[in-house]
C-alpha positions in Angstrom: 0.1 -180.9 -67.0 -0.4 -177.9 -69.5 -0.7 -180.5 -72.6 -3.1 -182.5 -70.8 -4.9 -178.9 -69.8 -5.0 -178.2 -73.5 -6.1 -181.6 -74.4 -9.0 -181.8 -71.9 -10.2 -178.3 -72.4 -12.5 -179.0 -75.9 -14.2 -182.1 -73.6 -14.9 -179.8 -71.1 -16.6 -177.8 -73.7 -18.5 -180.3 -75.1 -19.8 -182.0 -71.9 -21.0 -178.2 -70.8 -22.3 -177.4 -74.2 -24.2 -181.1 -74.2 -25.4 -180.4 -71.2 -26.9 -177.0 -71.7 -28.5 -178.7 -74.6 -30.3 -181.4 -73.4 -31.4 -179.7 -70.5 -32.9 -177.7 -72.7 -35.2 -180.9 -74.1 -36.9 -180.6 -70.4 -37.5 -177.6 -70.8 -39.2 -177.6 -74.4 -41.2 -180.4 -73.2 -42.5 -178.6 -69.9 -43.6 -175.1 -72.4 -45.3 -177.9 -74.5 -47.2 -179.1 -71.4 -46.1 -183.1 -72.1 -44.6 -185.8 -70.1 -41.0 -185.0 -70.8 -38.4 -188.1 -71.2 -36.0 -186.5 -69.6 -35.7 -186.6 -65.9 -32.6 -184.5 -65.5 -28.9 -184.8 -66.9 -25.4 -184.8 -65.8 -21.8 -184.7 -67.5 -18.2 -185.0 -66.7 -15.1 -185.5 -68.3 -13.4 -188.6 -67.0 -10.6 -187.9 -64.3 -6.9 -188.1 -65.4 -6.7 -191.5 -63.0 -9.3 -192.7 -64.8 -7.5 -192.1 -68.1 -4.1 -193.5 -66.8 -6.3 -197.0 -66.1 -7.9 -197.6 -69.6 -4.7 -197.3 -70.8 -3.2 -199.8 -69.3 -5.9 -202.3 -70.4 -5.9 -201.0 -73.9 -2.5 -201.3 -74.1 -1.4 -197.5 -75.1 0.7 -194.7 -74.3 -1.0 -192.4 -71.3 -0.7 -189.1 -73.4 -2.1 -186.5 -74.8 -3.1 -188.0 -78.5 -5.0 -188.8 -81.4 -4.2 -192.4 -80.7 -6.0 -191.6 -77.5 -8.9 -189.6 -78.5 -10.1 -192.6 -80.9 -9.5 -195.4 -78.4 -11.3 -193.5 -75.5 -14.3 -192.8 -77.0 -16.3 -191.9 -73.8 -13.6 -189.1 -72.0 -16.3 -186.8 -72.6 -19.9 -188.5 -71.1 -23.5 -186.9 -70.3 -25.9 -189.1 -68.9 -29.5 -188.6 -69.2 -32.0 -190.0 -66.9 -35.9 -191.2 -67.2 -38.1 -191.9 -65.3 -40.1 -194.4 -67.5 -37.8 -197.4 -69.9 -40.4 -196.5 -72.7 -38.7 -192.6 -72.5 -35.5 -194.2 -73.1 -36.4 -194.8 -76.7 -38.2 -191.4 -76.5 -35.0 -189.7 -75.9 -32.9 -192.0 -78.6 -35.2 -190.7 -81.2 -35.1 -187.4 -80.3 -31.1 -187.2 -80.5 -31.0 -189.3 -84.0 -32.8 -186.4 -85.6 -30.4 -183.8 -84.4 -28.2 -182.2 -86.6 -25.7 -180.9 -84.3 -24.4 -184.4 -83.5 -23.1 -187.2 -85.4 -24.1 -190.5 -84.3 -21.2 -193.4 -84.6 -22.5 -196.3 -82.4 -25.2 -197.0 -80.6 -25.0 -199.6 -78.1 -28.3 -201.2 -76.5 -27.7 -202.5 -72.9 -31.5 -202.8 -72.1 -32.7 -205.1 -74.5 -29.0 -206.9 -74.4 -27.9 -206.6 -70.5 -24.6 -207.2 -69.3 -24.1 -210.9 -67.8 -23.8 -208.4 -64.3 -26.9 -207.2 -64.9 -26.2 -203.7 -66.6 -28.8 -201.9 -68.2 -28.2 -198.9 -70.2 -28.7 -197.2 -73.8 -24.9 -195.8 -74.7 -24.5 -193.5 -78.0 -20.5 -192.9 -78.8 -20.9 -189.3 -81.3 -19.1 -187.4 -82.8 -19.7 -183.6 -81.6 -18.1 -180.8 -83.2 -16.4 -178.0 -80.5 -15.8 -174.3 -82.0 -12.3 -173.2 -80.8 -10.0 -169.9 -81.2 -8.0 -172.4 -83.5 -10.4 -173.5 -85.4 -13.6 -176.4 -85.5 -12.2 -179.8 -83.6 -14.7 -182.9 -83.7 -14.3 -185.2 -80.6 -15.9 -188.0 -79.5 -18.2 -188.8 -76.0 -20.7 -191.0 -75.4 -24.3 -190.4 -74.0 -25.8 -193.0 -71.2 -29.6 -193.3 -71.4 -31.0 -194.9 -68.2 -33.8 -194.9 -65.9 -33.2 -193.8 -62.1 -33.5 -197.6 -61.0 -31.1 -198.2 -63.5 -28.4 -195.2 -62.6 -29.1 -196.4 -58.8 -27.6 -199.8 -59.3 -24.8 -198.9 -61.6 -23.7 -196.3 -59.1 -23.7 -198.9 -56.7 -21.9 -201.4 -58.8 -19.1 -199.0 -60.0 -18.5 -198.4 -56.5 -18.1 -202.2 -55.3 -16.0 -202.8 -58.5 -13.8 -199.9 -57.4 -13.6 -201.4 -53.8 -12.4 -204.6 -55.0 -10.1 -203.7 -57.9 -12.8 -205.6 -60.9 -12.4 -209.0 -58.3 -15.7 -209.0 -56.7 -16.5 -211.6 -54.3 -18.7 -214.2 -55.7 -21.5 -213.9 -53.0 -21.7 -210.0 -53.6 -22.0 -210.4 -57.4 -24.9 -212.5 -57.2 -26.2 -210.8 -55.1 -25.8 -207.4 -57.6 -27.5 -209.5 -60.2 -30.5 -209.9 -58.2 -30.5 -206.6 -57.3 -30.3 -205.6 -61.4 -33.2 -207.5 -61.9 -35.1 -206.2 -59.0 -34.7 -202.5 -60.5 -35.7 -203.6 -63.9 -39.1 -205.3 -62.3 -39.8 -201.9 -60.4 -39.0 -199.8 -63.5 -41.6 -202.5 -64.9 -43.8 -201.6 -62.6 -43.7 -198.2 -62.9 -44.3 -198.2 -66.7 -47.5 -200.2 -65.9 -48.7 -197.3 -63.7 -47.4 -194.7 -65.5 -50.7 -192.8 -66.2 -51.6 -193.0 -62.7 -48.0 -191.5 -61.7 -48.6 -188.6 -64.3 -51.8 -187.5 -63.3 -50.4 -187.2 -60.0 -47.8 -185.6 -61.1 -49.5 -183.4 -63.0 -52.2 -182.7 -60.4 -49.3 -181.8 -57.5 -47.9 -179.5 -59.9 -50.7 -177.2 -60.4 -51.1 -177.2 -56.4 -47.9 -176.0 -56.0 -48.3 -173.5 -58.8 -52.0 -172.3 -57.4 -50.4 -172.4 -53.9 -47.0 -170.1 -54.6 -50.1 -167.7 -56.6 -51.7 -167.3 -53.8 -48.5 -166.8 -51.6 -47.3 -164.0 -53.8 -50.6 -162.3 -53.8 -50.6 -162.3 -50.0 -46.7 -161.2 -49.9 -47.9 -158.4 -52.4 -50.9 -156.8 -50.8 -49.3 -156.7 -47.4 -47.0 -154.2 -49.3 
């Protein structure tokens, strides 16, 4: 367990480091008082069950390796969520111009869904981790997705994990309808999307005068 410690440890570094990081797009966005892309982001490094699995489809040895590292590209994932498609691209162009990432495929699941119905943008990088021994460069993908999107591949994950990748034909249809409902309601949504800004916007400041004006009452009854 301590070689797979070891070998996990940089991943973990990276998916905390990511995440710090693009978080930190939110926030730059907010101070320029813009829509910001990003919805909100999350990151894990994928369990060693998880690990054991894709290597019996691959065909490998389950260790600790460079073998490994190359041919499990997405051990290390963040996933950043939208709320709009049109901020997917947003987001894409913002992380091609960064220079503290490499990117090594790009992978477009929106334009191109998956005959299930997956929709998704999926970046594989190359991101460098600063160690006591030294610079190491791993791999991990990045998942770009709406929240109609993330909703339904949830969902999907879990019924493929229920039935072992043999889903029954009647639910699988059914999950394709279901894709292409979310995509016409993220459709939707980018049609409105001023209108959903403005409010947006417009609650924001109300909550901001309203907390003001709580503050000032907490203070003068000092």
């Amino acid at each position: 367990m301590r070689q797979w410690n070891q070998f996990l440890a940089p991943y973990k570094q990276a998916v905390d480091e990511l995440k710090v990081k693009l978080k930190g797009l939110r926030a730059q966005y907010e101070l320029e008082d813009v829509h910001t892309p990003v919805e909100f982001v999350t990151g894990r490094v994928k369990p060693l069950a998880s690990i054991y699995d894709r290597t019996l489809e691959k065909g490998i040895p389950f260790e600790p390796s460079a073998e490994l590292a190359t041919e499990l590209p997405d051990i290390a994932g963040v996933r950043i969520m939208c709320q709009f498609v049109d901020d997917i691209e947003k987001v894409v162009e913002t992380l091609r111009k960064r220079k503290d990432l490499e990117i090594i495929e790009e992978r477009d699941y929106i334009s191109n869904k998956k005959p299930s119905g997956y929709r998704s943008y999926h970046m594989i990088i190359n991101y460098p981790v600063q160690t006591i021994h030294g610079e190491i460069s791993i791999l991990a993908e990045i998942q770009i997705r709406t929240l109609a999107m993330n909703f339904w591949a949830s969902i999907e994950h879990s019924l493929n994990y229920k039935y072992e990748g043999e889903m029954p034909d009647e639910i699988r249809h059914r999950l394709e309808r279901a894709a292409e409902a979310a995509f016409q309601l993220d459709e939707e949504m980018s049609q409105i999307r001023d209108e959903i800004q403005d409010a947006q916007q417009y609650f924001s400041a109300f909550k901001e005068t309203a907390t003001r004006s709580y503050e000032k009452k907490k203070w003068k009854k000092r």
